[in-house]
ROPA-61780 format. One record per atom (N, C-alpha, C): x, y negated, z negated; residue in one letter. Coordinates in steps of 0.05 Angstrom, whole numbers, plus 5000, padded with zeros to 4 digits. Each point is the difference from the previous one (the first is absolute). Layout:
<kolros>
XYZa ...
</kolros>
This chain:
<kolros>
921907324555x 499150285001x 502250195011x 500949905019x 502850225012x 502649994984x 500549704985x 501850034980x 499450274973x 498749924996x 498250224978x 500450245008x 498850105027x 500450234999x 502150145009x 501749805018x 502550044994x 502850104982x 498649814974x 502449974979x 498450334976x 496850045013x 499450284974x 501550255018x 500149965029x 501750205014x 502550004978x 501449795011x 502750024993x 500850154963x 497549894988x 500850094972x 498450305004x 499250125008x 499050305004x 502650155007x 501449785023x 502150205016x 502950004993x 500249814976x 502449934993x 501750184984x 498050124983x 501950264985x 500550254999x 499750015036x 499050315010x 502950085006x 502449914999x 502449995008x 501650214970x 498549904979x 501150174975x 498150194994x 498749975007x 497150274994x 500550245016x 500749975029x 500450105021x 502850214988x 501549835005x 502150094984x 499550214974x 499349944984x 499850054974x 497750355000x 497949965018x 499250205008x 501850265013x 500549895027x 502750195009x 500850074982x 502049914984x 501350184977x 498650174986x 498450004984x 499050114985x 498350255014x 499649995020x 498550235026x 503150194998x 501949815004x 503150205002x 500850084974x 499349874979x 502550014977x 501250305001x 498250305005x 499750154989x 502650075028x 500849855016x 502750035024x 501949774990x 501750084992x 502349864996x 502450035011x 499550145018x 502950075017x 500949755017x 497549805010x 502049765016x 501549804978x 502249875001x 500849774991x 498249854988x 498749975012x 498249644993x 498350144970x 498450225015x 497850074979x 501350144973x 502350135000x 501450014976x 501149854989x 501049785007x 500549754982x 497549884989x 497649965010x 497549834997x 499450254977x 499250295003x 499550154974x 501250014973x 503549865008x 501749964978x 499949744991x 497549865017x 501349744989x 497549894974x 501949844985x 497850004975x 497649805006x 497250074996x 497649905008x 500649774996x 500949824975x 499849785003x 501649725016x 502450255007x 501949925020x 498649875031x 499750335005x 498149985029x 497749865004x 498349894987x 497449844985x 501049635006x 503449994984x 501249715009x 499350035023x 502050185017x 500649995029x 498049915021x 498150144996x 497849985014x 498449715001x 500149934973x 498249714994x 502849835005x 502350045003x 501649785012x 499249965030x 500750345021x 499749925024x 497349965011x 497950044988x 497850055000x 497549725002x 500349924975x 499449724987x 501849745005x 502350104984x 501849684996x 501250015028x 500550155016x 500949995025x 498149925025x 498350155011x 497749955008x 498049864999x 499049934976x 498149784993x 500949664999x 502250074996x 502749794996x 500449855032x 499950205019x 500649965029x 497549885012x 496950104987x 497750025015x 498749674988x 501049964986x 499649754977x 501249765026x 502950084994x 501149755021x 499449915025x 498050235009x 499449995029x 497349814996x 498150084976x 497649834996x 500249784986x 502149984993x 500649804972x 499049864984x 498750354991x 499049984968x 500250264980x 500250074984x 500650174980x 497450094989x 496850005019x 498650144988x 500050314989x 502050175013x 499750274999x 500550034966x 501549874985x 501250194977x 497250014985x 499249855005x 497749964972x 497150115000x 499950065024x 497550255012x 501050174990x 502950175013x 501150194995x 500850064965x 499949794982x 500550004968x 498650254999x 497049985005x 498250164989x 499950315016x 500949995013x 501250225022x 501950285001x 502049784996x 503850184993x 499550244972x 498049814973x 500550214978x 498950275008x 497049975022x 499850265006x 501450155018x 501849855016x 501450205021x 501950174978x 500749814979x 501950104987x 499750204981x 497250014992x 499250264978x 499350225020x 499349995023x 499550205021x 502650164995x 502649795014x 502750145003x 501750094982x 498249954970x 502150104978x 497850204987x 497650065008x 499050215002x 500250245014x 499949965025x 500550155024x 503850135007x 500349894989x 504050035000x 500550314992x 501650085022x 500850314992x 502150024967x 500049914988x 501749974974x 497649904984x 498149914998x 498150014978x 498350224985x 500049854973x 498750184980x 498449834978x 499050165000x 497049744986x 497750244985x 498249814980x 497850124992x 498049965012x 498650095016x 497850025024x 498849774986x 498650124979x 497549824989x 501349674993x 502249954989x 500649795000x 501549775031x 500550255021x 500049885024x 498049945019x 498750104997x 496349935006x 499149754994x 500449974969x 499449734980x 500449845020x 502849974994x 502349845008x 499249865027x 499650205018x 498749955038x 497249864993x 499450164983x 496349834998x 500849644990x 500850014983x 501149804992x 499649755021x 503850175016x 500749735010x 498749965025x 498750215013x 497449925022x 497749754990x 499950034973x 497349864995x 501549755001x 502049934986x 501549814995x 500549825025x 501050145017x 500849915026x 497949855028x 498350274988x 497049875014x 499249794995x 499749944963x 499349804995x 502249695013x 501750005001x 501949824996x 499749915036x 499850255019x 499649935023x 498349895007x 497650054981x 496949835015x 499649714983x 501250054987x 500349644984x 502549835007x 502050145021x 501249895025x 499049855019x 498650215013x 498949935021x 497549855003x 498850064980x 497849804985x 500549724998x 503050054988x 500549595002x 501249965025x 500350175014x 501549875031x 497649995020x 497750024988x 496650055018x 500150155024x 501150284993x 501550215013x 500950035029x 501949674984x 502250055031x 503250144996x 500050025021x 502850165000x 503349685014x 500650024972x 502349895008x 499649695003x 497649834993x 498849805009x 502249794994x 501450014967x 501649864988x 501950224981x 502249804997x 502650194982x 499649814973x 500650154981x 500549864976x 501049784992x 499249804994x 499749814998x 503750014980x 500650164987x 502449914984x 502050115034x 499650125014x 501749965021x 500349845016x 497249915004x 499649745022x 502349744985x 499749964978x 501749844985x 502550055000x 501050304997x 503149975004x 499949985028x 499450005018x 500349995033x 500649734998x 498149784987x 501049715005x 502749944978x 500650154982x 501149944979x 503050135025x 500650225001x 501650035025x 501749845021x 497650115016x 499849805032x 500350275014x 503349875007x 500950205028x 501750334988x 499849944976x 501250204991x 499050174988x 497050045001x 497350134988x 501050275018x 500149965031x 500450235012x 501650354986x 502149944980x 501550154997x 499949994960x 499249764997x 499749994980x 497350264989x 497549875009x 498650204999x 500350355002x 501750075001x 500150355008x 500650004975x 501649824982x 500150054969x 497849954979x 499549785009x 498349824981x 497950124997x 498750185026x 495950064999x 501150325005x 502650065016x 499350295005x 502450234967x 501849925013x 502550134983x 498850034961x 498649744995x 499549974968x 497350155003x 498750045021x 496550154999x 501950314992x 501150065011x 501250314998x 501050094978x 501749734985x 501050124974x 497449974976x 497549784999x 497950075002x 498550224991x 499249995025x 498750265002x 500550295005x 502650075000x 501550204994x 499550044972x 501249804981x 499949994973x 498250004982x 497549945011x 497550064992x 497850195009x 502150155020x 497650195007x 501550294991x 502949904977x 501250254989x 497750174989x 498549914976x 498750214988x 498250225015x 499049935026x 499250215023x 501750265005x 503149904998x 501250165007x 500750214971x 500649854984x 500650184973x 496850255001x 497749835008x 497850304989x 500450175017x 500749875019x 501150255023x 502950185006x 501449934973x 502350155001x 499850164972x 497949994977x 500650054977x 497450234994x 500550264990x 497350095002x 499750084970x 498749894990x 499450074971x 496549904988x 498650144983x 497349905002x 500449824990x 496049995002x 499549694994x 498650044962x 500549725001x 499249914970x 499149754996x 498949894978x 499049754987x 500749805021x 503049895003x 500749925005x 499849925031x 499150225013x 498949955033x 496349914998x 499650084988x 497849914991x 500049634987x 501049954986x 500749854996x 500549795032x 502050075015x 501449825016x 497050025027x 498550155001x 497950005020x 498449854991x 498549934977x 499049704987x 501049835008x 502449944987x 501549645011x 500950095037x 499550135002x 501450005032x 495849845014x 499450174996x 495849945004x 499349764991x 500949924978x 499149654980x 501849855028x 502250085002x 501649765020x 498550055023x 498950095014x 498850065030x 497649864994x 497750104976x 497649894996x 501049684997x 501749934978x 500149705001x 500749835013x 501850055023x 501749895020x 498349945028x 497850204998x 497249995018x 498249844991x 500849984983x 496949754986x 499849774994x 504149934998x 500749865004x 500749825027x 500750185021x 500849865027x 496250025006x 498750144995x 496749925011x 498949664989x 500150114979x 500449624987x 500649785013x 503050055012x 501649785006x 498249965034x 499750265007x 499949955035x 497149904994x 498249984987x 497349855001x 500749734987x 501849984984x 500349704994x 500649825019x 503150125024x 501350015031x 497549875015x 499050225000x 496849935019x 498049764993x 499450004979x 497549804990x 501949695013x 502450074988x 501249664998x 500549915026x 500550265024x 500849975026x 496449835009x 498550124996x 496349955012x 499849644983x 501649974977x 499649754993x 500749815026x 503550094988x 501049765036x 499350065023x 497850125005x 499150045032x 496949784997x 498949944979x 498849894988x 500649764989x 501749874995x 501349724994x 499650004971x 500150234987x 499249984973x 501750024977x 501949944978x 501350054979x 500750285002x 501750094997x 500050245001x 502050054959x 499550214994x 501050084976x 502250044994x 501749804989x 503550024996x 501850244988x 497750234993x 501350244991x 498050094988x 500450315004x 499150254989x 499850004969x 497249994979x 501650084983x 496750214985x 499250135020x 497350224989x 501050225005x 498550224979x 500250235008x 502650084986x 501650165008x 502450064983x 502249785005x 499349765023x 502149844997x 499249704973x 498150184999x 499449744968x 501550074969x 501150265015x 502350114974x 502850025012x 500950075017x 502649925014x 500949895026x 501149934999x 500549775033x 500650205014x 501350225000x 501050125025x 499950354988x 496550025005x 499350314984x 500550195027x 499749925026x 501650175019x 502950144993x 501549795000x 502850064989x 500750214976x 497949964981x 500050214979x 498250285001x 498549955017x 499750255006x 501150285017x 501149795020x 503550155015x 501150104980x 500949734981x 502050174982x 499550264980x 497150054994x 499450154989x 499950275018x 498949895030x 501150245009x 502950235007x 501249885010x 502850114994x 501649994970x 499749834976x 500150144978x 499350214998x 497750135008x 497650264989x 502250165021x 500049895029x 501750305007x 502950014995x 500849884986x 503349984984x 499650144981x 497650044975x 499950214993x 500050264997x 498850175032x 500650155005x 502550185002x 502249675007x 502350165005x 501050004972x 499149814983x 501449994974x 499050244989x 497950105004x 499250344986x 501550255005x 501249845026x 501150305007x 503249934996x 500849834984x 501749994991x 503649825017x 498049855012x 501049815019x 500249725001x 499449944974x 499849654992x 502349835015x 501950105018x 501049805004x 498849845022x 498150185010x 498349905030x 497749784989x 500249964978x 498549764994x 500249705007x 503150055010x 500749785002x 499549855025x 498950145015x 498049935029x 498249844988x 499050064983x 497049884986x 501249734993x 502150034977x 502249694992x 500149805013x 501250155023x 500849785020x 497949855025x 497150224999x 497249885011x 499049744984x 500050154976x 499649694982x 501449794991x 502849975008x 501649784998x 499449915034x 499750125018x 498949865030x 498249874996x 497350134986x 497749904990x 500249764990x 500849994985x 501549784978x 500449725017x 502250065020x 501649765010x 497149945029x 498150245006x 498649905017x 497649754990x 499450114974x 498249874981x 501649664998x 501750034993x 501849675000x 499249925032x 500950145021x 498549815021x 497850025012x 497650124992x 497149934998x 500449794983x 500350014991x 499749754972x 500149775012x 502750025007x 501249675011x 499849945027x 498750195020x 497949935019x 497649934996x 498150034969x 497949934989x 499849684997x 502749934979x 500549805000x 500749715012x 501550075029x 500649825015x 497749915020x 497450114993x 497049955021x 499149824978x 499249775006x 499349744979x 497350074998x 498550035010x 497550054993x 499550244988x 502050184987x 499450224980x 501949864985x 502149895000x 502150044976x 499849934971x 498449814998x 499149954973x 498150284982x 498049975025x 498050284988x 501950284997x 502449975010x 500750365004x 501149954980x 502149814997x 501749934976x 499450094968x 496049844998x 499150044980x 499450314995x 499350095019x 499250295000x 501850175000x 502649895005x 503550194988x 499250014969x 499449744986x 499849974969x 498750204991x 497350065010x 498950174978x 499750215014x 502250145024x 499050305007x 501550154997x 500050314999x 502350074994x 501650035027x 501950115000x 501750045035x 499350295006x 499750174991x 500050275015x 498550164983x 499550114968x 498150174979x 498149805008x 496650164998x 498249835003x 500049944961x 499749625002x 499450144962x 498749715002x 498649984976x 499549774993x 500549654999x 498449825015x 500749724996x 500849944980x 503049805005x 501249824975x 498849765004x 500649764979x 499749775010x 501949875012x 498749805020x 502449835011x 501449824979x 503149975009x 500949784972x 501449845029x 499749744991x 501649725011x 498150125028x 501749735015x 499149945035x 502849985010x 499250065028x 502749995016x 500449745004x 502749965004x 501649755006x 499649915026x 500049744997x 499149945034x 503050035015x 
</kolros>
């Protein structure tokens, strides 16, 4: 209980250091006569935006990690940062935007974020910091003694280029002011389909989580994998509904004539991608699923929910 409430302090109090900051300025922008605050008004949003999530995040969280030694913060914070970051590329004395489509945009990624935080904390049975990610816990042994320094790259430095890179299209609606059309319309559907499905999907999973957990408290069989509901059409419909969400807001920036910021989206789903390979082959190496998951790779799809194939051949012993 004191760890817990400990570690929801610490993540309340942890990003008050760039906020704080980031306020001050913008109370001043309209004084530019000291040094500091005229360089910070000259400096380009997305510049000042690194800076902050370097000393901020990869610096700080990086330090507060080693002291607990564990790396729960980034992944609470996933769902977190995109709003600090549409706040500050909204709020920025150099922005220009179409109200109505920056509204969207905020409605959006509040719902989004909300959602993603309570189906966090939902599977952590709302503790704070209880456990770190399991693909970290692994490089820590995969490591050793060199996890210390290794890590500031591996969980913090790559979260930044990240999530910088995918939270571009926030910044394009907020630098581009031109109306709206089909096409934002358009990207608020698939941005809503990914939130609705990604929710219905991780609800799924955390009652499957649950039932199987009440089995082994019970001495009873428990079920070697998920496969009802939308996971009876794809193995990993969470994953694709993420991706549908930041596709949908990559369109926005692609409307306003900014397609290169798509490539945040690109590079989510090639992560996706290589994360899906190790769910997989963590599925596999548990003997008492591996046959059944195996079979159920055969006929499901990986990420579009779509229709069963048949299985062909058996796995090799």
């Amino acid at each position: 209980m004191v760890d817990n409430l400990k570690n929801l302090l610490i993540a309340i109090v942890i990003p008050l250091p760039s906020v704080i900051f980031y306020l001050h300025f913008v109370h001043n922008s309209i004084n530019t006569d000291t040094i500091i605050f005229n360089w910070v008004y000259n400096c380009h949003p997305l510049l000042l935006a690194n800076i902050l999530f370097f000393f901020n995040v990869n610096l700080l969280f990086w330090l507060i990690a080693l002291v607990q030694s564990s790396h729960w913060m980034i992944d609470l914070y996933w769902t977190v940062i995109p709003v600090l970051l549409l706040h500050y590329y909204a709020t920025h004395p150099l922005a220009q935007f179409n109200t109505l489509r920056s509204w969207v945009v905020i409605l959006l990624t509040w719902f989004w974020s909300l959602r993603l935080t309570h189906s966090y904390l939902r599977r952590e049975n709302w503790q704070w910091g209880a456990r770190e990610d399991w693909r970290f816990s692994d490089m820590r042994t995969q490591f050793g003694r060199r996890w210390w320094w290794i890590s500031f790259f591996s969980v913090y430095m790559i979260q930044q280029v990240f999530l910088i890179g995918i939270c571009l299209p926030l910044y394009v609606v907020h630098s581009v002011n031109r109306p709206c059309n089909i096409w934002d319309f358009l990207a608020i559907i698939i941005c809503l389909l990914g939130v609705v499905v990604a929710y219905i999907a991780d609800t799924q999973l955390y009652k499957f989580v649950t039932t199987n957990n009440k089995l082994k408290e019970l001495g009873k069989p428990t079920v070697p994998y998920l496969d009802k509901g939308l996971w009876h059409y794809s193995r990993h419909p969470n994953y694709f509904g993420e991706q549908l969400w930041w596709w949908g807001l990559g369109i926005f920036a692609w409307n306003l004539g900014q397609s290169w910021t798509l490539l945040g989206a690109l590079v989510n789903s090639m992560c996706l991608a290589y994360v899906t390979v190790l769910v997989e082959e963590r599925m596999l190496k548990q003997e008492s699923r591996a046959e059944a998951y195996w079979q159920y790779q055969k006929t499901t799809s990986v990420w579009i929910p779509w229709f069963k194939s048949h299985p062909r051949g058996k796995k090799n012993a």
